[in-house]
Residue, then its C-alpha position, 0 to 999 in steps of 0.5 A: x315778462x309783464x303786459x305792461x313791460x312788453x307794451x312799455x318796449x313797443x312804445x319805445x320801439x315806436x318812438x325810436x322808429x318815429x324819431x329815426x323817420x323824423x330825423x331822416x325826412x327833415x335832412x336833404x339827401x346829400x347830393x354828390x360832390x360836383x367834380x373839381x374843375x381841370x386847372x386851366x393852363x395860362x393864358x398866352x400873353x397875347x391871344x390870338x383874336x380873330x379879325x374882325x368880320x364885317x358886316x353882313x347885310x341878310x343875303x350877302x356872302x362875305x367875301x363876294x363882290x357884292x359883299x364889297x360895295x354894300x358892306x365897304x363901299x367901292x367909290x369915292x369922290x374928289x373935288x373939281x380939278x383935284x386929286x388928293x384924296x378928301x376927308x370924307x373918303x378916307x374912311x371908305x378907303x381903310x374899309x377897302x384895305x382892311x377888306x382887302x387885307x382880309x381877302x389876300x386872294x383879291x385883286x382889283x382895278x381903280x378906276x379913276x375918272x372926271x366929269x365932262x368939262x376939259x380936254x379929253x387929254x387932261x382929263x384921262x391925266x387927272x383920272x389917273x392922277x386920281x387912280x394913283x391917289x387911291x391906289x397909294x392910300x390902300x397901299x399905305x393901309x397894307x394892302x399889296x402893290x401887286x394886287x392893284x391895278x389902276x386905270x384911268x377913263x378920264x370922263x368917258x365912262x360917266x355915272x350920271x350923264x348930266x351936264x349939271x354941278x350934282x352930275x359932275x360931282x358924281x363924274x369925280x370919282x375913283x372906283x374900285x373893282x374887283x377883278x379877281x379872287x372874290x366869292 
């Protein structure tokens, strides 16, 4: 073999090991198939969706007493001489069903109570009318007649002891106290 032949088949030995670099530097590696995902059996037509929570303010345990009067409220007001549940009240008193109905184990006492003017007779009657009012709305939300207890203290148990329109007015009201199954 000449020198030349011999240098002709290194230079071609070199041009085919330079080609094959080339052509493998600009190819990404393949990278492996990701696994086919696993068919999902279908959904249920209804799927279950949990309650919802209720708000929690920093420090409060869901369930608890306080978790009731900071987060739902325990107390709505009525009118003068009045026991038919207000506007402005019902929407506390669903939140207290909807609470209730989420803690099944809880039973509380509605506290129905007046301001200071009147008998004490009329009075403790207008409490319990006012008892009774909120005790059949929460009712009426679900909630059981078993788990609701009422009572009435007419105008001797007052939150604000004033003789004014703005004392009364708080004096009216109707209160829900967990007696029993809260955290």
């Amino acid at each position: 073999m000449s020198f030349d032949t011999q240098r002709a088949i290194r230079l071609a030995l070199v041009g085919v090991a330079a080609a094959s670099l080339a052509a493998c530097a600009s190819r990404p590696k393949p990278q492996p198939a990701a696994p086919a995902p696993e068919p999902t059996p279908a959904a249920p037509s209804n799927p279950y969706t949990p309650p919802p929570q209720p708000p929690v303010s920093s420090g409060v345990l869901p369930g608890s007493v306080q978790d009731f009067v900071v987060n739902v409220g325990d107390r709505v007001y009525f009118d003068t001489d009045e026991y038919s549940v207000r506007a402005d009240a019902q929407p506390v008193l669903a939140g207290q069903a909807q609470w209730l109905n989420r803690y099944p184990q809880v039973r509380v006492r509605i506290e129905g109570n007046a301001d200071e003017r009147g008998t004490r007779e009329y009075n403790l009657a207008l409490g319990a009318r006012r008892a009774n009012a909120v005790r059949d709305f929460l009712i009426g939300q679900g909630v059981a007649a078993a788990r609701i207890e009422t009572i009435s203290f007419g105008k001797e148990r007052p939150i604000d002891a004033g003789s004014s329109e703005e004392a009364w007015a708080k004096n009216r009201n109707g209160h829900t106290a967990i007696t029993d199954g809260a955290r």
